[in-house]
Biopython code that builds the backbone (N, CA, C, O; Angstrom):
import numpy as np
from Bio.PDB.StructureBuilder import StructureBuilder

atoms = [
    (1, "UNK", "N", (-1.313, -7.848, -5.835)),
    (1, "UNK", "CA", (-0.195, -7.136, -5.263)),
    (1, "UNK", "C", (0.736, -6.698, -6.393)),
    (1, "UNK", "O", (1.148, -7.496, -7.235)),
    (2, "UNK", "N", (1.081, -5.282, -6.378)),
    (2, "UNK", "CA", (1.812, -5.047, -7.371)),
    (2, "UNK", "C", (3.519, -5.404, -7.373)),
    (2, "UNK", "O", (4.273, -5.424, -8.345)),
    (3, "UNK", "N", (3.826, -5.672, -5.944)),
    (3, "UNK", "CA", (5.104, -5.765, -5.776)),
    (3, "UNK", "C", (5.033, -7.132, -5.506)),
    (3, "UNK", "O", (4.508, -7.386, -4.422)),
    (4, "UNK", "N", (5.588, -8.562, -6.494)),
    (4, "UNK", "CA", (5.448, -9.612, -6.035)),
    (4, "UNK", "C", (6.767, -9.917, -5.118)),
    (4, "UNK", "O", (7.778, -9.235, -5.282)),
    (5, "UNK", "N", (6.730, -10.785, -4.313)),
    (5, "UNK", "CA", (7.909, -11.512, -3.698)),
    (5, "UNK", "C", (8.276, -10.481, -2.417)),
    (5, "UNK", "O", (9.039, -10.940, -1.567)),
    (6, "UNK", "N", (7.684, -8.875, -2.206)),
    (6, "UNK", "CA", (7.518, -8.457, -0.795)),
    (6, "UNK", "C", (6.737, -8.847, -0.286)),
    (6, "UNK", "O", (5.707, -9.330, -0.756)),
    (7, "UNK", "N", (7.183, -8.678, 1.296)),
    (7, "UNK", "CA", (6.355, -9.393, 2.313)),
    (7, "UNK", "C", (5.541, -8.043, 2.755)),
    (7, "UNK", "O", (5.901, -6.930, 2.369)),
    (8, "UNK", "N", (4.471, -8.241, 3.554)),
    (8, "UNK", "CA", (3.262, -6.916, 3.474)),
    (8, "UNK", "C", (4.289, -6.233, 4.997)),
    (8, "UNK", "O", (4.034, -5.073, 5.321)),
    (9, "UNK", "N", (5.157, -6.850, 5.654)),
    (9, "UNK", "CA", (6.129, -6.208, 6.550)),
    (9, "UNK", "C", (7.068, -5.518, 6.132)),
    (9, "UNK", "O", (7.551, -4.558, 6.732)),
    (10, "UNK", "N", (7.402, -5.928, 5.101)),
    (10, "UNK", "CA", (8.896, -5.064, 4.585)),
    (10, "UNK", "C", (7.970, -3.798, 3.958)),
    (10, "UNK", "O", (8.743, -2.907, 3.605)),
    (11, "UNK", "N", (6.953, -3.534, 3.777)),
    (11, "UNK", "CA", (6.226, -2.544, 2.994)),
    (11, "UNK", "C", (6.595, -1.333, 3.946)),
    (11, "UNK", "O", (6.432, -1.451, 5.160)),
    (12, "UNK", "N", (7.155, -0.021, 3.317)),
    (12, "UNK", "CA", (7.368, 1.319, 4.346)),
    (12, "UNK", "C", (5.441, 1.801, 4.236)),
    (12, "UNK", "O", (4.587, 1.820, 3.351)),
    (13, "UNK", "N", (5.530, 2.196, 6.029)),
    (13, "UNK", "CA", (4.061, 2.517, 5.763)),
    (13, "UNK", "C", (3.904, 3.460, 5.005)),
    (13, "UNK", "O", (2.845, 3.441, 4.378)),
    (14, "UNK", "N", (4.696, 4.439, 4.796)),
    (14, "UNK", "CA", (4.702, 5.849, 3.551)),
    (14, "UNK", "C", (3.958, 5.550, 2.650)),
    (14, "UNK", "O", (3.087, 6.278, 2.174)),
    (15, "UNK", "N", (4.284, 4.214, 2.255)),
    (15, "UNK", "CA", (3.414, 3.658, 0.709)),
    (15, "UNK", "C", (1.914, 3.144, 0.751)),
    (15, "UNK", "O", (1.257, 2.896, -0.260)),
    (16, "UNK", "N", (1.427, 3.006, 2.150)),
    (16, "UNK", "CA", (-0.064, 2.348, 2.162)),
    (16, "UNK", "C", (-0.713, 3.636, 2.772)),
    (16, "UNK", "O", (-1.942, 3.675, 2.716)),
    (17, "UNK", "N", (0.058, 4.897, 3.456)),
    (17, "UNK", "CA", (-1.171, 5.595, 4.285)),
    (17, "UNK", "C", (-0.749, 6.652, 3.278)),
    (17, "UNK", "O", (-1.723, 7.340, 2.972)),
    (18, "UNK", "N", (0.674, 7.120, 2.487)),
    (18, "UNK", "CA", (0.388, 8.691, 2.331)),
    (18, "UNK", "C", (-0.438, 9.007, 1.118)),
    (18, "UNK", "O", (-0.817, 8.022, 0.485)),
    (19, "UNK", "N", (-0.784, 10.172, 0.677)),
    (19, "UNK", "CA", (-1.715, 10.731, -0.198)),
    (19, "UNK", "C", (-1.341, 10.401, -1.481)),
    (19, "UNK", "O", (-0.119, 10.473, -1.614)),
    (20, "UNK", "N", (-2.104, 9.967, -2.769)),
    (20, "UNK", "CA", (-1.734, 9.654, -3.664)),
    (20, "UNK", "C", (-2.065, 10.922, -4.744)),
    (20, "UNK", "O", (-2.243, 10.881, -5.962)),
    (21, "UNK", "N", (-2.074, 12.052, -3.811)),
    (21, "UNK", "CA", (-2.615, 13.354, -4.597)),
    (21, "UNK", "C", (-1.355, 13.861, -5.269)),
    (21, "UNK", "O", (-1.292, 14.957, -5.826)),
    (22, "UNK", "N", (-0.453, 13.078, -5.191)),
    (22, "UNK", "CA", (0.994, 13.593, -6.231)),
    (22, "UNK", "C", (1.732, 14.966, -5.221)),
    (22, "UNK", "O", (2.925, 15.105, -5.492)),
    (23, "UNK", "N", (1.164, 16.045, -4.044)),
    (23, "UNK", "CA", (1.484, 16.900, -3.922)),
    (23, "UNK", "C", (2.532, 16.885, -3.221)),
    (23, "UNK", "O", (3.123, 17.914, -3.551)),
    (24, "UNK", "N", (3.139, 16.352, -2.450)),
    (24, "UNK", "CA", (4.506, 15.478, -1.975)),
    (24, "UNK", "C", (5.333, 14.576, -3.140)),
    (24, "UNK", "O", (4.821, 13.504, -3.463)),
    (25, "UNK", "N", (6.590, 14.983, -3.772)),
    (25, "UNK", "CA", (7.130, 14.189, -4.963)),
    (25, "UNK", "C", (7.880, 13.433, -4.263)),
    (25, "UNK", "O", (8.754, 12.822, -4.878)),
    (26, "UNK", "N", (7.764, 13.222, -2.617)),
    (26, "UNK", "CA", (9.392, 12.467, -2.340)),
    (26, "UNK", "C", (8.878, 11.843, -1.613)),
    (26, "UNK", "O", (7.847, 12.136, -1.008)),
    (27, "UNK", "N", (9.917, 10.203, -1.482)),
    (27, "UNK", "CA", (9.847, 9.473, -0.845)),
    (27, "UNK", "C", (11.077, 9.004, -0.440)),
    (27, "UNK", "O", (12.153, 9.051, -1.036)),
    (28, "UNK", "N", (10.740, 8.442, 0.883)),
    (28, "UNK", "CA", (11.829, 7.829, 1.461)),
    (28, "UNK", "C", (13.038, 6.640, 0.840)),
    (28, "UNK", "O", (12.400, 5.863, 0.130)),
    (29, "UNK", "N", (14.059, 6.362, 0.853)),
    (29, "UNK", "CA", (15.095, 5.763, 0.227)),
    (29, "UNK", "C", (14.445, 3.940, 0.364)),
    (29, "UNK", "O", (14.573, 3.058, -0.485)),
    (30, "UNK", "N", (13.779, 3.849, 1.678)),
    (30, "UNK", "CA", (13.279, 2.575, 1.993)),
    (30, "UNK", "C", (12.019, 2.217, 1.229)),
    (30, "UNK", "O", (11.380, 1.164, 1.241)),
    (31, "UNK", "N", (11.836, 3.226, 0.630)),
    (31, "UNK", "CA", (10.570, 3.108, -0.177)),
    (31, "UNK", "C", (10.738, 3.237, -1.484)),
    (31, "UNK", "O", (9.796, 2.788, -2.135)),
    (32, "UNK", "N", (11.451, 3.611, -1.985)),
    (32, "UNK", "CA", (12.279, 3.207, -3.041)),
    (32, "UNK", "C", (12.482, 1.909, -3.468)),
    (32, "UNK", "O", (11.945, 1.314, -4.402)),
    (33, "UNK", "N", (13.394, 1.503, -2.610)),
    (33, "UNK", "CA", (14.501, 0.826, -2.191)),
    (33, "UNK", "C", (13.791, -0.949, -2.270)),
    (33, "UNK", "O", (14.382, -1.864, -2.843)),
    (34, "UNK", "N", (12.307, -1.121, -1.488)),
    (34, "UNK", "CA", (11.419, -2.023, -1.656)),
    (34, "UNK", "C", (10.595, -2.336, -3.331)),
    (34, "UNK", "O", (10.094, -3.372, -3.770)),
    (35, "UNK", "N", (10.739, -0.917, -3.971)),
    (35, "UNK", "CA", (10.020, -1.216, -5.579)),
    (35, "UNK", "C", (11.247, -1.189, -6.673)),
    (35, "UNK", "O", (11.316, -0.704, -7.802)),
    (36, "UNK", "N", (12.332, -2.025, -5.736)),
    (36, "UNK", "CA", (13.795, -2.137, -6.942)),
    (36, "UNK", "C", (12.903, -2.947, -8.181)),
    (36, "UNK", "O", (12.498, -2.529, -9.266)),
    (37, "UNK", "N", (12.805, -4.060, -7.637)),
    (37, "UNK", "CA", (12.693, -5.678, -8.718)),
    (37, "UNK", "C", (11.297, -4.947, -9.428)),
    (37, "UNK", "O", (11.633, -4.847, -10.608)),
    (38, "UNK", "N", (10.197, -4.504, -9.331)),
    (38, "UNK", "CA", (9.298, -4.015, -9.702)),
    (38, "UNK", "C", (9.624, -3.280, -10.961)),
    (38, "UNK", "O", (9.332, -3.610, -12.110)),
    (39, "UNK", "N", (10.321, -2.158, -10.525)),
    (39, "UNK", "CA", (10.712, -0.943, -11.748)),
    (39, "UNK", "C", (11.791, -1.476, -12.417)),
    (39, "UNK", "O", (11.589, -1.348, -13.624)),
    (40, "UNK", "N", (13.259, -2.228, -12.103)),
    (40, "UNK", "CA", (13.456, -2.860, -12.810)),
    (40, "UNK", "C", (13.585, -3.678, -14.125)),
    (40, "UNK", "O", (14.186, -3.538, -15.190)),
    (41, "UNK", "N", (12.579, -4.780, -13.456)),
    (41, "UNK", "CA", (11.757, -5.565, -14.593)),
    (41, "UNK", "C", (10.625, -4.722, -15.515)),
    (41, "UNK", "O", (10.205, -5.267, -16.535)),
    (42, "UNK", "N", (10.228, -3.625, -15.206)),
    (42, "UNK", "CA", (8.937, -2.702, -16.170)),
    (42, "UNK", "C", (10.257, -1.898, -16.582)),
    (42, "UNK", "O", (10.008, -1.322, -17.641)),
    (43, "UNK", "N", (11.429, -1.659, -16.204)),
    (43, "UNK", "CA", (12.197, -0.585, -17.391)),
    (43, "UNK", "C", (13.024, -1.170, -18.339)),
    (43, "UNK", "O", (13.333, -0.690, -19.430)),
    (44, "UNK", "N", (13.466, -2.553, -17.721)),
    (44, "UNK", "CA", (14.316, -3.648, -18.563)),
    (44, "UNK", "C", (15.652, -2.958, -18.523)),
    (44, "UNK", "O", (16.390, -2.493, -19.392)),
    (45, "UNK", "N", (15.713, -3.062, -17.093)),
    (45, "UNK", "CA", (17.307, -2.530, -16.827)),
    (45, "UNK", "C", (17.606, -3.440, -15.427)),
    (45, "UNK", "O", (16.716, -4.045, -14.828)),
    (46, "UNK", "N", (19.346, -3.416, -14.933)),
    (46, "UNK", "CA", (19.019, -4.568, -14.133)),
    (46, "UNK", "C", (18.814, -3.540, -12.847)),
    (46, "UNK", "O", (18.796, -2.312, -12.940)),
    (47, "UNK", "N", (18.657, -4.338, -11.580)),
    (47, "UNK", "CA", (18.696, -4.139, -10.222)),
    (47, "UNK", "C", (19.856, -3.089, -9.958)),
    (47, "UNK", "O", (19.812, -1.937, -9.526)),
    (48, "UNK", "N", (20.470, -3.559, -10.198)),
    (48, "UNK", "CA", (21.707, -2.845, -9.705)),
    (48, "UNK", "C", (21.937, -1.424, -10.327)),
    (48, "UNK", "O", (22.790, -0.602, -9.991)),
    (49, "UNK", "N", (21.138, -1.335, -11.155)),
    (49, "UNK", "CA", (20.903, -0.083, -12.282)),
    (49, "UNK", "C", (20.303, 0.712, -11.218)),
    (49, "UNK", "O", (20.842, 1.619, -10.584)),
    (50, "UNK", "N", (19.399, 0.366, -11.130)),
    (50, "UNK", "CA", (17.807, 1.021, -10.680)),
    (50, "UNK", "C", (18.293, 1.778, -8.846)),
    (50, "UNK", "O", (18.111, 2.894, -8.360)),
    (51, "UNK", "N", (19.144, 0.118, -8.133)),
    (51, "UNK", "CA", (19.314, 0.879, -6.565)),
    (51, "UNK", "C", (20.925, 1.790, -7.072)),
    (51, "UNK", "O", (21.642, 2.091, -6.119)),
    (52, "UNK", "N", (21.272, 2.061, -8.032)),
    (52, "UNK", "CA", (22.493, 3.132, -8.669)),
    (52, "UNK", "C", (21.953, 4.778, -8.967)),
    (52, "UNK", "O", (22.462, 5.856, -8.657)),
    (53, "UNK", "N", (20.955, 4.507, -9.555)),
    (53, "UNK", "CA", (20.253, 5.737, -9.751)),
    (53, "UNK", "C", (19.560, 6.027, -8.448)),
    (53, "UNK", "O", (20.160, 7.000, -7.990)),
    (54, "UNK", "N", (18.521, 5.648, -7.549)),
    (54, "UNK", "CA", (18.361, 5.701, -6.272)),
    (54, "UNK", "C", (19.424, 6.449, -5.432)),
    (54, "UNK", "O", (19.107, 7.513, -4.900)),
    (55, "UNK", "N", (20.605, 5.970, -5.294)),
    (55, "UNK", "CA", (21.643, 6.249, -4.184)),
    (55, "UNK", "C", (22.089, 7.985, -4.460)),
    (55, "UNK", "O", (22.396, 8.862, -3.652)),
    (56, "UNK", "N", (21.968, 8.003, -5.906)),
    (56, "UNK", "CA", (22.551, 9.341, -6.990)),
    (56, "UNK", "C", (21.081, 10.084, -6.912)),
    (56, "UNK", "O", (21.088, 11.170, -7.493)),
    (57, "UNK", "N", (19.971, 9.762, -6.384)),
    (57, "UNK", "CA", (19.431, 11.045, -6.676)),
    (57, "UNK", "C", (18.222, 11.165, -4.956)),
    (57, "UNK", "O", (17.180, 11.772, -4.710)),
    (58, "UNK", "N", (19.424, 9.914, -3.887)),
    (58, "UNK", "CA", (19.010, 10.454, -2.952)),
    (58, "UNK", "C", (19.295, 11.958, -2.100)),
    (58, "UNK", "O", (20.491, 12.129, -1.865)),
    (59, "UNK", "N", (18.692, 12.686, -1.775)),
    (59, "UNK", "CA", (18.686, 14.170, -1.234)),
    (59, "UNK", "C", (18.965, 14.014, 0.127)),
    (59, "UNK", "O", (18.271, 13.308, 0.858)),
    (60, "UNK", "N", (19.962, 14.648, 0.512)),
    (60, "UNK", "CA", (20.435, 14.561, 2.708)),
    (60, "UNK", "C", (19.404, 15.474, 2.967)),
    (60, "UNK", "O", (18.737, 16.113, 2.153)),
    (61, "UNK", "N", (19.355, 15.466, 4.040)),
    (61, "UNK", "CA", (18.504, 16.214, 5.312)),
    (61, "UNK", "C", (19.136, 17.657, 4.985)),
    (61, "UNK", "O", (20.273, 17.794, 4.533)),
    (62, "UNK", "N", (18.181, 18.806, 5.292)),
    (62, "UNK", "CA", (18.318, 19.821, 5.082)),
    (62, "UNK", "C", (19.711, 20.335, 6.115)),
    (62, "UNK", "O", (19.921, 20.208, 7.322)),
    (63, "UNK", "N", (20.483, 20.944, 5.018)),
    (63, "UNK", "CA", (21.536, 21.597, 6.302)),
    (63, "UNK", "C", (22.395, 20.285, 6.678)),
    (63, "UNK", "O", (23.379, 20.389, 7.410)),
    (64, "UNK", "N", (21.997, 19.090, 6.168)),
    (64, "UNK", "CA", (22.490, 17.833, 6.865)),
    (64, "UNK", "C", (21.760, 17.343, 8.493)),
    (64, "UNK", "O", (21.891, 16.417, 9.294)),
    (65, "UNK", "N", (21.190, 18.225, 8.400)),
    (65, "UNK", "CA", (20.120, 18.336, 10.009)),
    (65, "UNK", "C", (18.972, 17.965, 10.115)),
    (65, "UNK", "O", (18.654, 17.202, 11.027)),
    (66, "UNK", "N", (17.927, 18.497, 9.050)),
    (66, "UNK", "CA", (16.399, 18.942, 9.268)),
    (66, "UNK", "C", (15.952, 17.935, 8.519)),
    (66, "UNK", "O", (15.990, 18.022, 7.292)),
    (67, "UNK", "N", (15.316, 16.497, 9.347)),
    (67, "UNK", "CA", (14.065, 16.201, 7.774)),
    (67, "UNK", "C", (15.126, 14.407, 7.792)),
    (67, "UNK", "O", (16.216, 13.958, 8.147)),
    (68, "UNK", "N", (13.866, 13.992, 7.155)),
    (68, "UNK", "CA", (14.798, 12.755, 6.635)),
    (68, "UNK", "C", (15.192, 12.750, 5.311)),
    (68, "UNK", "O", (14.591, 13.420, 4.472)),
    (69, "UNK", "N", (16.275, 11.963, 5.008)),
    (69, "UNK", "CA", (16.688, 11.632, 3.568)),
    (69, "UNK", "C", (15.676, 11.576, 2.810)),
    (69, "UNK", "O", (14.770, 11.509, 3.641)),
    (70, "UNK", "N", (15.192, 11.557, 1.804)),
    (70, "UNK", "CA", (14.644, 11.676, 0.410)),
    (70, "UNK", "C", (15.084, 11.563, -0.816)),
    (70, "UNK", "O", (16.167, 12.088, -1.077)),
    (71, "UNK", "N", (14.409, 10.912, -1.775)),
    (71, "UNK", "CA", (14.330, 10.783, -2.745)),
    (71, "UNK", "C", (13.043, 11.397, -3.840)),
    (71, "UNK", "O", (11.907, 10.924, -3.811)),
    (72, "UNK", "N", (13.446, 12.484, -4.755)),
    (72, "UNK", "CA", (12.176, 13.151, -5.430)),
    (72, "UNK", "C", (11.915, 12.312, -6.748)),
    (72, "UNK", "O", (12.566, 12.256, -7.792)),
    (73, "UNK", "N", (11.029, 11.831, -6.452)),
    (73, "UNK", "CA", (10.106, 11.010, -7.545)),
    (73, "UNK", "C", (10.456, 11.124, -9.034)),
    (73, "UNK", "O", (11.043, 10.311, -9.749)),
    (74, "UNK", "N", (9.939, 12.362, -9.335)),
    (74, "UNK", "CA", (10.244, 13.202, -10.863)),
    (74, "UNK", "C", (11.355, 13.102, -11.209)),
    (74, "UNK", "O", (11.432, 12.549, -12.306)),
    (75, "UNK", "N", (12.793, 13.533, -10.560)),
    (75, "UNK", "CA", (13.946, 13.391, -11.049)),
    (75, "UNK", "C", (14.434, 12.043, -10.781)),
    (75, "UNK", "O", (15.559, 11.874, -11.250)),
    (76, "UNK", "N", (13.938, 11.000, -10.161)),
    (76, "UNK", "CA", (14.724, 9.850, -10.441)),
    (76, "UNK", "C", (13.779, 8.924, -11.948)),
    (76, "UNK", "O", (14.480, 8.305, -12.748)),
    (77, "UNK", "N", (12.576, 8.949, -12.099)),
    (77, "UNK", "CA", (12.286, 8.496, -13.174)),
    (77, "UNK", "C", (12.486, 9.258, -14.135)),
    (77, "UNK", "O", (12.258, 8.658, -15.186)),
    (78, "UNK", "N", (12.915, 10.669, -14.350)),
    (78, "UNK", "CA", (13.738, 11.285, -15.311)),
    (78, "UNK", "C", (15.001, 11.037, -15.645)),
    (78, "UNK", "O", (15.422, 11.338, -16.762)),
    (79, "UNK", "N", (15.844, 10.393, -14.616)),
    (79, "UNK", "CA", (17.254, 9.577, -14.821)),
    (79, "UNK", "C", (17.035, 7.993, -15.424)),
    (79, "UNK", "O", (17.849, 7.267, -15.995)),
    (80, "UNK", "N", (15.778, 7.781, -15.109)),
    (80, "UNK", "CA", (15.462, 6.511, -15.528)),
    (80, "UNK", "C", (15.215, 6.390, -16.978)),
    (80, "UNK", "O", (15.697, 5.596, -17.786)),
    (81, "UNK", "N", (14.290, 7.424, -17.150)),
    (81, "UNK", "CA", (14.058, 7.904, -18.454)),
    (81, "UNK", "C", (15.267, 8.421, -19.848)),
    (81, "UNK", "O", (15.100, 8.530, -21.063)),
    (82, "UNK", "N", (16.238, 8.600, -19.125)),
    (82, "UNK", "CA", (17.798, 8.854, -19.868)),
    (82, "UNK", "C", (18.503, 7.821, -20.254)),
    (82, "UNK", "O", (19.297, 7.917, -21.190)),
    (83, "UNK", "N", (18.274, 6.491, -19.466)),
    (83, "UNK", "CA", (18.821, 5.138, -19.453)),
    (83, "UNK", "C", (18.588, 5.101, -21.382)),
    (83, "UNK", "O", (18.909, 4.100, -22.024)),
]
sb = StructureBuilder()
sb.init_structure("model")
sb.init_model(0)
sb.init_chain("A")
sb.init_seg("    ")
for serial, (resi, resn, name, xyz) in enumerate(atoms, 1):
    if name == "N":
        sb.init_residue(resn, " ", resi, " ")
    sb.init_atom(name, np.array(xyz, "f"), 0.0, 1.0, " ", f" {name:<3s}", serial, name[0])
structure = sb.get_structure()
């Protein structure tokens, strides 16, 4: 298991069924949000770092209406990458 100390319930299903073909860059904030301690500990920055950058490069619903919240992949490990 790559994420130690989650439970296989707290897992968003986003992360076990969707496509790993890269062609979707976004994921949900809860899915994020579950690989804090993970990325974390592999960037050597703390927790509180990691759900900081998360919150800053979550995206609202289109219009504030359409779609759920998101988070785009690329630009948050590019903020990560600035650390």
């Amino acid at each position: 298991m790559r994420n130690p100390g989650i439970n296989k319930k707290d897992i968003p299903v986003e992360l076990v069924t969707a496509s790993g073909s890269g062609l979707d860059p976004n994921i949900s904030p809860k899915a994020a949000l579950v690989q804090v301690k993970r990325i974390a500990a592999t960037r050597k920055v703390s927790e509180e770092t990691v759900e900081k950058l998360i919150a800053e490069n979550t995206e609202a619903p289109l219009i504030g209406l359409f779609g759920p919240e998101k988070i785009n992949v690329l630009k948050l490990n590019l903020a990560l990458d600035k650390l």
